[in-house]
N, C-alpha and C positions, 0 to 999 in steps of 0.2 A: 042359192046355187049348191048349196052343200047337201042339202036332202037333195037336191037331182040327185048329185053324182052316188049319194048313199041307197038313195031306194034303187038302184038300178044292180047295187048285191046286198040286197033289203034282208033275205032270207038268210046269205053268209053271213052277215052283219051280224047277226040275233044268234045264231050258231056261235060264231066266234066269242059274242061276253058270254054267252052260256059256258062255252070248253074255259075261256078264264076264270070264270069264277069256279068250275068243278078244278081247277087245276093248283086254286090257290089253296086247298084243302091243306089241314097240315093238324098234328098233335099237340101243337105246341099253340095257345091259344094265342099269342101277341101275335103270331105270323098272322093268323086269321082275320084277327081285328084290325093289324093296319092294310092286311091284303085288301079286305072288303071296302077300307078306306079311299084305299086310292081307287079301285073300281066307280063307288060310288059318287068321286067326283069327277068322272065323264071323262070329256075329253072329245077330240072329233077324232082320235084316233085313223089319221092320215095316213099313215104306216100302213095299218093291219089293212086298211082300206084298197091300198095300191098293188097289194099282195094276190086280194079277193080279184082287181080288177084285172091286173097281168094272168094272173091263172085263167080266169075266164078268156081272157082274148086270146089265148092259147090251146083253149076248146081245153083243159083238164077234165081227166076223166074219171077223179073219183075228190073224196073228199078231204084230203091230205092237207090242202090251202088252208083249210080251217085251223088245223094245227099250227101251220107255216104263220097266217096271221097273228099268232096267238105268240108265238115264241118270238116273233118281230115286238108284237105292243110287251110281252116282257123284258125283253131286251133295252128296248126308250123308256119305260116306267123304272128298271133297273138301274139307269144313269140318269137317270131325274132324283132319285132317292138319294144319291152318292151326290149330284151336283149340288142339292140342296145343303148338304153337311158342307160341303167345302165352300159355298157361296156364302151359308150362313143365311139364307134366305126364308125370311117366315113367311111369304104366301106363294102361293099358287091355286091358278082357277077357282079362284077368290075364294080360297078356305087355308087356314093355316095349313103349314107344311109338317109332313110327319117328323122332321127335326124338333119342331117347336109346339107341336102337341102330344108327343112322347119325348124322344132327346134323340140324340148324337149317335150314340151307339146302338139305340134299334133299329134308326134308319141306314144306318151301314149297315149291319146282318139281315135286316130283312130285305136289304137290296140284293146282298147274296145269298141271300135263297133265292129270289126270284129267277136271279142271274141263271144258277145251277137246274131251276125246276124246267128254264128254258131248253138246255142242253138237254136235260131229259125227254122232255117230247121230240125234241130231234134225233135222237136216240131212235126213238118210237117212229119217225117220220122214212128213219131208216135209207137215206138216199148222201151218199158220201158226198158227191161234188157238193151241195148245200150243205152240210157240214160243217164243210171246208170253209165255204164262201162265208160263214156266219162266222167260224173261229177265226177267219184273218178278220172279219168286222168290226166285230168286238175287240179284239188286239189295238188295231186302228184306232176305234173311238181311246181307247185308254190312253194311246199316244196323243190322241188329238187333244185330252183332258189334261195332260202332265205341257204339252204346249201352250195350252192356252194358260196355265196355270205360272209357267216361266212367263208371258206376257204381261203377265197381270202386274197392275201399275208401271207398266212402259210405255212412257212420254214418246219413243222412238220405236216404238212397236209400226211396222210396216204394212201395207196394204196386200204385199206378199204373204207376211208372216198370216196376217188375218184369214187372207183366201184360203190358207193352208190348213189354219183350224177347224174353218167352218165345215170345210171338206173331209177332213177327218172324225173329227165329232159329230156333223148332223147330215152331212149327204150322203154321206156312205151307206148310213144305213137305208136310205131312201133306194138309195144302186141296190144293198143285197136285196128288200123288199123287191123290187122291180124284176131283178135275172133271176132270184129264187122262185119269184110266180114263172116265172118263161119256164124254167126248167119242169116243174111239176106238171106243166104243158107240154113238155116236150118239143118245145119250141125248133124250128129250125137255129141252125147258129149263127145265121145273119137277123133273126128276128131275134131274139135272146141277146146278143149283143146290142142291138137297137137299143129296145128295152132296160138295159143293165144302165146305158148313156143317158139314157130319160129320167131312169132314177136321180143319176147324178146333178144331172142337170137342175131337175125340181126341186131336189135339196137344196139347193146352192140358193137357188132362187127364193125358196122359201124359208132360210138362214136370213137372207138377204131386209127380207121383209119384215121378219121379227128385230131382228137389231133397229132397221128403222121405224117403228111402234114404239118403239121403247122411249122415243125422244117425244113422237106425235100422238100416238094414242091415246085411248079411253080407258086408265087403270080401271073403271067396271066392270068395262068390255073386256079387258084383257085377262082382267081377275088376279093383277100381280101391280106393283108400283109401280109407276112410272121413272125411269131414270135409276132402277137397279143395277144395270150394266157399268153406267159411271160409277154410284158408290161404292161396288161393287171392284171398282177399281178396273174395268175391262176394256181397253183399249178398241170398239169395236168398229166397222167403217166409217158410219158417222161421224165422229169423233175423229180420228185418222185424219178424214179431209179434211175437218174442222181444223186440226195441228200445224196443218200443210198450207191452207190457205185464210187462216185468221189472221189478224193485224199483230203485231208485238204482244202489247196490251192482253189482248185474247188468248195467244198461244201461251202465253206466263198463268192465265189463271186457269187456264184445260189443265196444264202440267201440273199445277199446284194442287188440281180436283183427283185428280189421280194417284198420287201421293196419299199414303195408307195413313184411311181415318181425316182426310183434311177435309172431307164436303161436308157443308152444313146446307140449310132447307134454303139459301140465299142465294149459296156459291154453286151449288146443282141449279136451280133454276135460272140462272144467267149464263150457265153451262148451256143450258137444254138448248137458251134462246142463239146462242154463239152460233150451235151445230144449227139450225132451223136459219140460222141467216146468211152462213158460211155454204150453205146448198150443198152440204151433205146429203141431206134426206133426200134431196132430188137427184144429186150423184148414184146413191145405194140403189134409190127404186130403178134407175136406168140400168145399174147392171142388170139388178134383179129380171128385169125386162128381156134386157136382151139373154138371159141364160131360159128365161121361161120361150124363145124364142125358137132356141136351140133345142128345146126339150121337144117342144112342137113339132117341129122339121122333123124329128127322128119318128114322130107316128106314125107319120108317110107310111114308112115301109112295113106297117102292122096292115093284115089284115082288116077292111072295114065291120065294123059291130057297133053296138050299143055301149059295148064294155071299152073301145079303144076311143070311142067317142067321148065318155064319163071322162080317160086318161085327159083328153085335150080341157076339159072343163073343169079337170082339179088342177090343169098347170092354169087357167085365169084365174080360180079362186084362191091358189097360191100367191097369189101377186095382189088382187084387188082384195082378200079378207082386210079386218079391223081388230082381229084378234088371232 
């Protein structure tokens, strides 16, 4: 499903890692090498994708999206380099992490560069309200990082607290992707709002999905461990309901897995089996559902196309992926 919804802005697509990669240019050779790094390990790059597809079902009239795309996947590659340092995480999409095949401090500066080269092309993209909407975004995400971070190893961390992070750290930026395409369409402002809700919504949804992978997936497939989030000490839904509705017994050793540096390869996977029997994962995917529900409902009021059609088919891929 995912080459559907891609071949259908086949041409933006290819446009879009071209301006990435002429954008990661830089004098300074480490930028270069790990810029080219993280390009070359792919990605389905959902973001820059939702960007290409809002602009189109918005009829845009020039080539601006491309950019917009581009400063969107900087933006999510730039707090993947920063979350890696603070997770301490060695893989992703199954290749070590630029923490752990350079260090600590070039994945922080080369994440701020990225950060900063983003702003630049928005500079260049030249339209204030996106700007705007990008500098509270990024604000957001940051608060959403320094929350999630007070979280972290909380036995008593809530289902509120959680919705709250995901929503800050990973859907928001799905919202700006989503009303930044409407606007370089010139969207009406009942369709632009639409669309801004859609974002959020899919976020959320596909936050939703990733934490529940983490317990059921195929590290392969996924290209990162399985069960990182617990060692990792991160309180996430799964888990949560697992706290709420495990026996004694079970909620004493969730607590104790949480607890910095207590999991070993025995007490994670008696964890894993807890969350998987406690019907967490089938709790998370329900939300996930019903938020992918809601994203649906709001296409209604888009225009019909190819492009708003791709929208309704990356919120199923959203929910039904494996990675």
């Amino acid at each position: 499903m995912y080459q559907q919804i891609r071949s259908v802005v086949e041409l933006d697509f290819i446009a879009v890692n071209q301006f990435v990669v002429d954008q990661l240019h830089s004098d300074v050779p480490l930028v270069e090498n790990i810029g080219h790094y993280i390009v070359e390990a792919g990605g389905k790059r959902l973001r820059p994708i939702l960007v290409l597809l809002t602009a189109r079902c918005c009829n845009v009239k020039n080539d601006q999206h491309i950019a917009l795309a581009a400063v969107i996947e900087f933006i999510h590659t730039a707090t993947l380099l920063h979350d890696d340092v603070v997770d301490m995480s060695t893989l992703r999409r199954g290749r070590p992490t630029v923490n752990t095949e350079w260090n600590n401090p070039s994945s922080v500066l080369v994440g701020d560069f990225i950060y900063s080269r983003a702003f630049q092309i928005l500079v260049q993209i030249g339209d204030m309200r996106i700007m705007q909407i990008i500098a509270d975004t990024t604000n957001k995400i940051a608060e959403g990082e320094v929350l999630q971070l007070i979280t972290k190893n909380n036995p008593n961390s809530s289902e509120q607290n959680y919705m709250q992070v995901i929503q800050d750290k990973t859907a928001i930026l799905f919202q700006a992707a989503a009303q930044c395409g409407a606007i370089l369409g010139r969207a009406e402002s009942e369709i632009e709002s639409s669309l801004k809700k859609f974002g959020m919504h899919l976020g959320i949804a596909f936050q939703l999905i990733d934490d529940a992978l983490d317990y059921d997936g195929d590290s392969e497939i996924l290209g990162k461990n399985l069960g990182d989030d617990l060692a990792e000490g991160k309180p996430t839904l799964p888990l949560i309901y697992a706290l709420e509705h495990g026996t004694a017994s079970q909620t004493s050793l969730i607590k104790e897995c949480l607890k910095e540096e207590a999991v070993t390869k025995k007490t994670l996977a008696d964890v894993m089996q807890i969350v998987r029997d406690s019907g967490g994962l089938n709790y998370t995917r329900d939300l996930a559902r019903q938020q992918s529900q809601l994203a649906s409902k709001l296409l209604e009021l888009v225009p019909p196309s190819r492009y708003r059609d791709a929208l309704g088919k990356l919120v199923t891929f959203s929910i039904d992926r494996t990675n």
